[in-house]
DSSP file (Angstrom, degrees, kcal/mol; ACC not computed):
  #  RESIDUE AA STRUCTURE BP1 BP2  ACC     N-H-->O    O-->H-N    N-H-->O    O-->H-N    TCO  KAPPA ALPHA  PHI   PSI    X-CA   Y-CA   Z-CA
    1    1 A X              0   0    0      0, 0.0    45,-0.1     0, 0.0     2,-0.1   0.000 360.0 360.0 360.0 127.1  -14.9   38.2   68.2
    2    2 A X        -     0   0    0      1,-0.1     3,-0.1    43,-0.1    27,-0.1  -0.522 360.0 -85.3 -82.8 160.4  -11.6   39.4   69.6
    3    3 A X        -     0   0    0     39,-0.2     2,-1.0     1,-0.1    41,-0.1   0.200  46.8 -90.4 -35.5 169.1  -12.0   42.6   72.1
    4    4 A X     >  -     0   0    0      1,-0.1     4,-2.6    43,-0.1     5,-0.3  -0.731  38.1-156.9-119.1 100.5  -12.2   46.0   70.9
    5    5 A X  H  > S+     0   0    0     -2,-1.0     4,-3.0     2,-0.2    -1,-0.1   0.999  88.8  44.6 -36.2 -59.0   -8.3   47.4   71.0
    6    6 A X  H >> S+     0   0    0      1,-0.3     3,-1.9     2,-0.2     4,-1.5   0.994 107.5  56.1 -67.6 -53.7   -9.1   51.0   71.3
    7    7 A X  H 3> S+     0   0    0      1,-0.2     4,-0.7     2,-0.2     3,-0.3   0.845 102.8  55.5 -51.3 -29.4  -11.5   50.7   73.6
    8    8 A X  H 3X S+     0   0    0     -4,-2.6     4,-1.8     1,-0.3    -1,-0.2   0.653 110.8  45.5 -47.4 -28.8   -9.3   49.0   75.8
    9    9 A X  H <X S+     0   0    0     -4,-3.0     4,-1.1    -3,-1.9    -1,-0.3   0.905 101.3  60.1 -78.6 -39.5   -7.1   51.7   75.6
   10   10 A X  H  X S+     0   0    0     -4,-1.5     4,-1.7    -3,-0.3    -2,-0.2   0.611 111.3  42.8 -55.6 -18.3   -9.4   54.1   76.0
   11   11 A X  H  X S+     0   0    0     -4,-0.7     4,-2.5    -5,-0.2    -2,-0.2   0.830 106.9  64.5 -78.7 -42.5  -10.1   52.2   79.7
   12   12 A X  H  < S+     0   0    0     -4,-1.8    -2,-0.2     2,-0.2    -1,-0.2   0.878 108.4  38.0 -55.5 -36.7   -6.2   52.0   80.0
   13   13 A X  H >< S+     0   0    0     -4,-1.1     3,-1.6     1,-0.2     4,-0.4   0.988 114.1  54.3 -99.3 -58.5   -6.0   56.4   80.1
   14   14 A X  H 3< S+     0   0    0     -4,-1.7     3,-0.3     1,-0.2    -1,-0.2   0.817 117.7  38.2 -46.1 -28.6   -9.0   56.5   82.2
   15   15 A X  T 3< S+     0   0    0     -4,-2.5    -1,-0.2     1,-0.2    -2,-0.2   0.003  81.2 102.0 -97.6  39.7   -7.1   54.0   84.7
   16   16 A X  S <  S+     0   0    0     -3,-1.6    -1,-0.2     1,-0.2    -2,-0.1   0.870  79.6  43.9 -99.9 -28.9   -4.1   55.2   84.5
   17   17 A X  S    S+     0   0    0     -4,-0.4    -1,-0.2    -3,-0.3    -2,-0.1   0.657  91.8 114.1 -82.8   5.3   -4.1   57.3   88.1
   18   18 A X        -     0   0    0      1,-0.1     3,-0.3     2,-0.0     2,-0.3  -0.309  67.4-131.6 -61.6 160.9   -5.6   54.3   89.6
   19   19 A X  S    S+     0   0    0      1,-0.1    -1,-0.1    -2,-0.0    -2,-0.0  -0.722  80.5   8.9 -74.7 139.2   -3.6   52.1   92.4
   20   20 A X  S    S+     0   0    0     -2,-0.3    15,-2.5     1,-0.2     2,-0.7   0.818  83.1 159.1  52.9  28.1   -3.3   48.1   92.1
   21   21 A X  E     +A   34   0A   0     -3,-0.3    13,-0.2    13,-0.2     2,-0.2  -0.787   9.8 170.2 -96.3 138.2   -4.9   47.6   88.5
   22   22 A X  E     -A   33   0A   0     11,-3.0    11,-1.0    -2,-0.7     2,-0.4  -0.555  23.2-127.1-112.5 165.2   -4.2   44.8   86.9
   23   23 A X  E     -A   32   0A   0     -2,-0.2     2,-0.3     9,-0.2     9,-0.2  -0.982  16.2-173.2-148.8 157.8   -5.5   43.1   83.5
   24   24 A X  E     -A   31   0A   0      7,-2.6     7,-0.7    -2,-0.4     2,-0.3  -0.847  24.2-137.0-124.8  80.7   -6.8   40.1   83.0
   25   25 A X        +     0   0    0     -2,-0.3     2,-0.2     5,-0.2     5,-0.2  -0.173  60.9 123.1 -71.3  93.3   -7.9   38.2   79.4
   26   26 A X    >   +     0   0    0     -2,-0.3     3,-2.6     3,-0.2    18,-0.1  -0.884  52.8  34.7-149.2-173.1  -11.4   36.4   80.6
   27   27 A X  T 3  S-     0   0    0      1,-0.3    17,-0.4    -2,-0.2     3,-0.1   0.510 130.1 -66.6   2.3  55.2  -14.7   36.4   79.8
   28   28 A X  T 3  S+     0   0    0      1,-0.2    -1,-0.3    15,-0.1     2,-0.2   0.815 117.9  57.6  66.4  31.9  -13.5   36.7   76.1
   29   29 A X  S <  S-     0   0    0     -3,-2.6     2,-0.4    14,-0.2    14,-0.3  -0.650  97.4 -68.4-153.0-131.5  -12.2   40.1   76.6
   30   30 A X  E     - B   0  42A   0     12,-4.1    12,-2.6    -5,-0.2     2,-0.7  -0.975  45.3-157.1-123.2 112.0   -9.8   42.3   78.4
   31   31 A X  E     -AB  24  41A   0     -7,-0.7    -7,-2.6    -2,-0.4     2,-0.3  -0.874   6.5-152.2-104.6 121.2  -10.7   42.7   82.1
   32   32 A X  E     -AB  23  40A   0      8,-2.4     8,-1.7    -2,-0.7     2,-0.3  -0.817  23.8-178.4 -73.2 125.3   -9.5   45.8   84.4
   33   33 A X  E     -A   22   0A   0    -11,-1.0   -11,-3.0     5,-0.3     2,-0.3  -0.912  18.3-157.7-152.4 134.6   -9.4   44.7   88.0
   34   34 A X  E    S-A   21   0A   0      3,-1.4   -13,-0.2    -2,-0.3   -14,-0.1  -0.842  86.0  -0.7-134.6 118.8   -8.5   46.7   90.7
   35   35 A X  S    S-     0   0    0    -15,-2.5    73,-1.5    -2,-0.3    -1,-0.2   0.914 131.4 -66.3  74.9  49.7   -7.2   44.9   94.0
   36   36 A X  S    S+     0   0    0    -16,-0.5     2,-0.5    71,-0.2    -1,-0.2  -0.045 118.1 113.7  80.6 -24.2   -7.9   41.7   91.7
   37   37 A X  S    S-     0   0    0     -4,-0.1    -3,-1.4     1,-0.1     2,-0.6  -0.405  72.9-108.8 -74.7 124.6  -11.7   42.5   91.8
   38   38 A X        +     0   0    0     -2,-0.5    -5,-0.3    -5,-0.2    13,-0.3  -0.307  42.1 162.7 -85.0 115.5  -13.1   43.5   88.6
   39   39 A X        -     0   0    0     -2,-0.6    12,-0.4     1,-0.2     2,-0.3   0.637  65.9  -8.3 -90.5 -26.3  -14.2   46.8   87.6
   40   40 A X  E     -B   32   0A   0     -8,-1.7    -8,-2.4    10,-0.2     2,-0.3  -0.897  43.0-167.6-169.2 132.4  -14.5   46.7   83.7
   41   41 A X  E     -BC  31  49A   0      8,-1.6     8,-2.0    -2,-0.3     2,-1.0  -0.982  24.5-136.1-144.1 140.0  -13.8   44.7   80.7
   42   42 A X  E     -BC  30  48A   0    -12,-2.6   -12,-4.1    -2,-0.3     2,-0.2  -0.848  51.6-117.2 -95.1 155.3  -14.0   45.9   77.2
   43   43 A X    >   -     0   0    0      4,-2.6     3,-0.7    -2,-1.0   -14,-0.2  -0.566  19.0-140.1 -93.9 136.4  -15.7   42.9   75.9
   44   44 A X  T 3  S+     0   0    0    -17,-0.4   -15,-0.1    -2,-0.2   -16,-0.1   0.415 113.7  44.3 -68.8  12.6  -14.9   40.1   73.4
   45   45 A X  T 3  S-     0   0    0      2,-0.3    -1,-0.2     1,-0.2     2,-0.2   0.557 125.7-100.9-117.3 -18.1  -19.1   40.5   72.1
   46   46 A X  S <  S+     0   0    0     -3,-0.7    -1,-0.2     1,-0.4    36,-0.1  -0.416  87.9  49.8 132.4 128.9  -18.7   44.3   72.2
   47   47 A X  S    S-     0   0    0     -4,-0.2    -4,-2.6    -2,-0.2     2,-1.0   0.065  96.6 -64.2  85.8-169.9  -19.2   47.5   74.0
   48   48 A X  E     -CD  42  82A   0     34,-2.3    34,-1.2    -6,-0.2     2,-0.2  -0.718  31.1-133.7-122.6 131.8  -17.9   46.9   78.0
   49   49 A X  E     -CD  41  81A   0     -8,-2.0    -8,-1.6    -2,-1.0     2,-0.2  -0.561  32.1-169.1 -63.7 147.8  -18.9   44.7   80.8
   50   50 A X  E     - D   0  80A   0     30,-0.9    30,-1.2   -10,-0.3     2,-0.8  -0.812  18.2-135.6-168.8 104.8  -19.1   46.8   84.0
   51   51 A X        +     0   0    0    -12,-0.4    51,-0.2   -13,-0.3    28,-0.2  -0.638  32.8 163.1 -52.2  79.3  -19.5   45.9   87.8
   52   52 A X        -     0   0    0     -2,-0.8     5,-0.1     1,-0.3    46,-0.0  -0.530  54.0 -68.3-127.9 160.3  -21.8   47.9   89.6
   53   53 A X    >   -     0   0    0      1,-0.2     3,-0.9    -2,-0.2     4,-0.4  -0.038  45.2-133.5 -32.3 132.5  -23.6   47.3   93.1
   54   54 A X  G >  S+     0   0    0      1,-0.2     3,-2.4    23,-0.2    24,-0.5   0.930 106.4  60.9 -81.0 -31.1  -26.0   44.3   92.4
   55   55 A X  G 3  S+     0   0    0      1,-0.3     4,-0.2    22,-0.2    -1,-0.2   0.632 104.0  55.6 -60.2  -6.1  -29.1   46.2   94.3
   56   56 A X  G <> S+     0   0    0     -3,-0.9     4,-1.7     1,-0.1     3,-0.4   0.660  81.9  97.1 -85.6 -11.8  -28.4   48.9   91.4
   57   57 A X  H <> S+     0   0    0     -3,-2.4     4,-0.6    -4,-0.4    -1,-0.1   0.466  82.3  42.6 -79.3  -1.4  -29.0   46.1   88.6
   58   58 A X  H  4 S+     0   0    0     -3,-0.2    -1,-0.3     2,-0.2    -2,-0.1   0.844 114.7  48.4-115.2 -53.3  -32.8   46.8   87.6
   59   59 A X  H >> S+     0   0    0     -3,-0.4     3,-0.6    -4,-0.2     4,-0.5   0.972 111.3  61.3 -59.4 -67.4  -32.5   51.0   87.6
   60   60 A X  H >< S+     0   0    0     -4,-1.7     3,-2.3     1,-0.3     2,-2.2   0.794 104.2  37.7 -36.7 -57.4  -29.3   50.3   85.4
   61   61 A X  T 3< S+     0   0    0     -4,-0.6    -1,-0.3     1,-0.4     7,-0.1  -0.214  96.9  80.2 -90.5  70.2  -30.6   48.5   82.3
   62   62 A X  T <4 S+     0   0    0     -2,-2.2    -1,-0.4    -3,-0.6    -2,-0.2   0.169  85.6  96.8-109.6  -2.1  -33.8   50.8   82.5
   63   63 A X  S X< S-     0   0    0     -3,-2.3     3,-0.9    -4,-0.5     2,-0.2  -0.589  96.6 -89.4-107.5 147.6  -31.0   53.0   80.7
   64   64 A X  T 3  S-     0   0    0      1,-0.2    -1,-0.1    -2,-0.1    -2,-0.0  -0.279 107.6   0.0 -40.1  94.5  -30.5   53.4   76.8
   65   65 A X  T 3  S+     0   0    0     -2,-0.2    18,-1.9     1,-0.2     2,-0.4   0.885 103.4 120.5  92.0  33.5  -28.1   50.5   75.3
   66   66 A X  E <   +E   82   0A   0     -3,-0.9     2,-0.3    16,-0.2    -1,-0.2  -0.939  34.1 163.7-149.1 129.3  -27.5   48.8   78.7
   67   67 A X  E     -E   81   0A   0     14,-1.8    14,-3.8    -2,-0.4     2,-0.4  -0.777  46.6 -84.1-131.9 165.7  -28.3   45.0   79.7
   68   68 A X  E     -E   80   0A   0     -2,-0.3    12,-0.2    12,-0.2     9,-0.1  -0.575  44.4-119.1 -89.0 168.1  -27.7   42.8   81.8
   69   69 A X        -     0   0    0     10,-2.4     2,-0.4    -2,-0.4     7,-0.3  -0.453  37.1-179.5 -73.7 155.8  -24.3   40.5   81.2
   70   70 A X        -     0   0    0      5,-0.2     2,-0.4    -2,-0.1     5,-0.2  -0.949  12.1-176.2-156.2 149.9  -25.2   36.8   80.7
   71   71 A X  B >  S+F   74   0B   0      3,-3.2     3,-0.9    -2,-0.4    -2,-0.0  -0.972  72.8   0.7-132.6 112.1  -22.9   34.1   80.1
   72   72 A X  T 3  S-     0   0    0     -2,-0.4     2,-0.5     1,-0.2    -1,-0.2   0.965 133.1 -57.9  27.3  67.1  -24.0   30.3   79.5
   73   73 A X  T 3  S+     0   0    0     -3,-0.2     2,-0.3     1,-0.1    -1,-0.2   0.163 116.4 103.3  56.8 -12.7  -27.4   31.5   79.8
   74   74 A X  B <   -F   71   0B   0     -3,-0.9    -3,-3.2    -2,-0.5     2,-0.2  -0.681  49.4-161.0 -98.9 170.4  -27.4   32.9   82.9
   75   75 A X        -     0   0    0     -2,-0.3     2,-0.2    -5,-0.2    -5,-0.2  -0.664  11.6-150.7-129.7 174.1  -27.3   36.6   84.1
   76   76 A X        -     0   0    0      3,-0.4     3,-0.4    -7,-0.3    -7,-0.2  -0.845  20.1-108.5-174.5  79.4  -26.3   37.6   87.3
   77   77 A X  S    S+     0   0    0     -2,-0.2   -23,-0.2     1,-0.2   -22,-0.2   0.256 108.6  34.5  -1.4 125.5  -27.4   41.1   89.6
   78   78 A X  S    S+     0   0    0    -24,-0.5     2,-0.4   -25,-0.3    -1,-0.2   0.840  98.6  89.2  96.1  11.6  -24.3   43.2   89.7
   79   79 A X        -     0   0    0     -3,-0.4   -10,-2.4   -28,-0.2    -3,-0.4  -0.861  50.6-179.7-168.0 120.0  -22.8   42.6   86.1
   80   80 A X  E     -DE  50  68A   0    -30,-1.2   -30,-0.9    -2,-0.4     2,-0.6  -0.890  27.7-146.2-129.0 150.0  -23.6   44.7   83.1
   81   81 A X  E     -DE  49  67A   0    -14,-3.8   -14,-1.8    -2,-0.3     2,-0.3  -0.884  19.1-151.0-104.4 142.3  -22.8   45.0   79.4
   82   82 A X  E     -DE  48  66A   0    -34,-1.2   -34,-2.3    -2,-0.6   -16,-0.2  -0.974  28.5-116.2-108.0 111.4  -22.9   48.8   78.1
   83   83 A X    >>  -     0   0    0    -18,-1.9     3,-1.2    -2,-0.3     4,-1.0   0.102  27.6-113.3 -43.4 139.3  -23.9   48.8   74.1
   84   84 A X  H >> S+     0   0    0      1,-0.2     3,-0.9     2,-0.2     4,-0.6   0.955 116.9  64.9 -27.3 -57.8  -20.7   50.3   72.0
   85   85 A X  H 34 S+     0   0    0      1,-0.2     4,-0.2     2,-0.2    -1,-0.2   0.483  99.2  41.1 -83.2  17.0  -23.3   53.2   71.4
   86   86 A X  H <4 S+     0   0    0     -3,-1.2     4,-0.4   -21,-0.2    -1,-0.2   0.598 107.0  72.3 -96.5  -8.6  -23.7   54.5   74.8
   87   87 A X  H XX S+     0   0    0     -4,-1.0     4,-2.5    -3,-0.9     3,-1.0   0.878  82.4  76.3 -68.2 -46.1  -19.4   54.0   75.2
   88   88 A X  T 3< S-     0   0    0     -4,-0.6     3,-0.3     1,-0.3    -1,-0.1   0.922 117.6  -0.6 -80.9 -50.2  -18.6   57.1   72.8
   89   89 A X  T 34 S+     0   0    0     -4,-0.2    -1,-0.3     1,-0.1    -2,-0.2   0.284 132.7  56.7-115.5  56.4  -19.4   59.8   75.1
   90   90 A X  T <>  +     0   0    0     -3,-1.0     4,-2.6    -4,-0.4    -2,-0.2   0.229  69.9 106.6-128.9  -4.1  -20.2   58.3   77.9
   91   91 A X  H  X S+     0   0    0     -4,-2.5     4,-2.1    -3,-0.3     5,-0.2   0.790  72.8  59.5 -37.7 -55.6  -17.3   56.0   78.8
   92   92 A X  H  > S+     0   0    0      2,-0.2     4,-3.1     1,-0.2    -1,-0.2   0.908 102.7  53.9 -38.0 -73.2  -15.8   57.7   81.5
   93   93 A X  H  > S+     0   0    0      2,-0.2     4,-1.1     1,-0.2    -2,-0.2   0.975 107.0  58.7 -49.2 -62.8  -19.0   57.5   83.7
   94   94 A X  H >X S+     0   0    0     -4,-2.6     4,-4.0     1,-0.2     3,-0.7   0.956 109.4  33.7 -27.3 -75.6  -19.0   54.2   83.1
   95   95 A X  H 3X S+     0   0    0     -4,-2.1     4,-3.5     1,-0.3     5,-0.3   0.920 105.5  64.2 -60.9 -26.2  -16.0   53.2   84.3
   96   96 A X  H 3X S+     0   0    0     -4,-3.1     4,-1.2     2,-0.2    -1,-0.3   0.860 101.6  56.5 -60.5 -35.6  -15.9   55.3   86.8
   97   97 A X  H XX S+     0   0    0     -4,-1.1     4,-3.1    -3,-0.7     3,-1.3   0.989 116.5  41.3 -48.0 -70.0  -19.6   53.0   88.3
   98   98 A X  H 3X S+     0   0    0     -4,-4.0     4,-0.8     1,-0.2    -2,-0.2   0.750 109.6  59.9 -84.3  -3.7  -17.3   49.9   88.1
   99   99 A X  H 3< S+     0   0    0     -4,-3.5    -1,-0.2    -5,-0.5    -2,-0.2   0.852 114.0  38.7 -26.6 -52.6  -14.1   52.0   89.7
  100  100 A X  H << S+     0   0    0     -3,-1.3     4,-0.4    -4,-1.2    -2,-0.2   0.832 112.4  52.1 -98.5 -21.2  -16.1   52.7   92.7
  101  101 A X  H >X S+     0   0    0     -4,-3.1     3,-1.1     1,-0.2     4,-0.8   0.913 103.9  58.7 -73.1 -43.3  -17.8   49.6   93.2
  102  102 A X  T 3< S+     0   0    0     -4,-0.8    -2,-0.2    -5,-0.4    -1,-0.2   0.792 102.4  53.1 -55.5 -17.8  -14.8   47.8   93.0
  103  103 A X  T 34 S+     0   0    0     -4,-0.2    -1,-0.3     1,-0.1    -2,-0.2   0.624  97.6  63.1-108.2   9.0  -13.4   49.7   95.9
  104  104 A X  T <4 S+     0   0    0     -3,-1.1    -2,-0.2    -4,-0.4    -1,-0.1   0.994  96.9  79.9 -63.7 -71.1  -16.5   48.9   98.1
  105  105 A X  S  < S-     0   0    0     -4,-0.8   -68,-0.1     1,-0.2    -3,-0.0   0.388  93.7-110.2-108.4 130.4  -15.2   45.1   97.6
  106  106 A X        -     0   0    0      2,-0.1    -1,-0.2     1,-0.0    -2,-0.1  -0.460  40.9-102.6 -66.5 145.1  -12.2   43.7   99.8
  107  107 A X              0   0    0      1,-0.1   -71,-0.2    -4,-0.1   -72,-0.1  -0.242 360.0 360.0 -61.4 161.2   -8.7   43.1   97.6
  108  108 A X              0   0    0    -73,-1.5    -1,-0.1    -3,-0.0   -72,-0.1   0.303 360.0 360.0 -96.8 360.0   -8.3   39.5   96.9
């Protein structure tokens, strides 16, 4: 399953006053990275991967339509998928989590 166009776009206008984002086609989708570290990706399964503090990662998926990411069977603290239906009005806050965690992180 290719990535979700519109959402991606929709990431593109939220990031648009950021500094030093790039994008990046992995983990089967389109990843937004800012100072190469990655803050968001709308995702090739669906709905968007998001990069939040890993000490957050257990209060996070207690929330409605949010898991953790896993990728050849493992999952990982710190890296979350958000369901399509938490995305429609809730997007912004999303990205905005893996915005600001990404600028905790040094640029690469």
């Amino acid at each position: 399953m290719a990535y979700d166009e519109d959402l991606a776009d929709r990431v593109r206008e939220l990031l648009a006053d950021e500094d030093a984002v790039t994008e990046k086609k992995m983990f089967g989708g389109l990843a937004f990275l800012l100072n190469s570290n990655m803050a968001v990706s709308a995702s090739g399964q669906g709905g968007l991967l998001v990069r939040i503090d890993p000490a957050e990662t257990d209060a996070t998926i207690a929330e409605p339509h949010v898991e953790r990411m896993e990728m050849g069977g493992r999952s990982m603290d710190g890296w979350i998928r958000v369901a399509p239906e938490a995305l429609e009005a809730g997007l912004e806050r999303w990205v905005q989590r893996g915005v600001d965690y990404a600028k905790t992180l040094p640029p690469k």
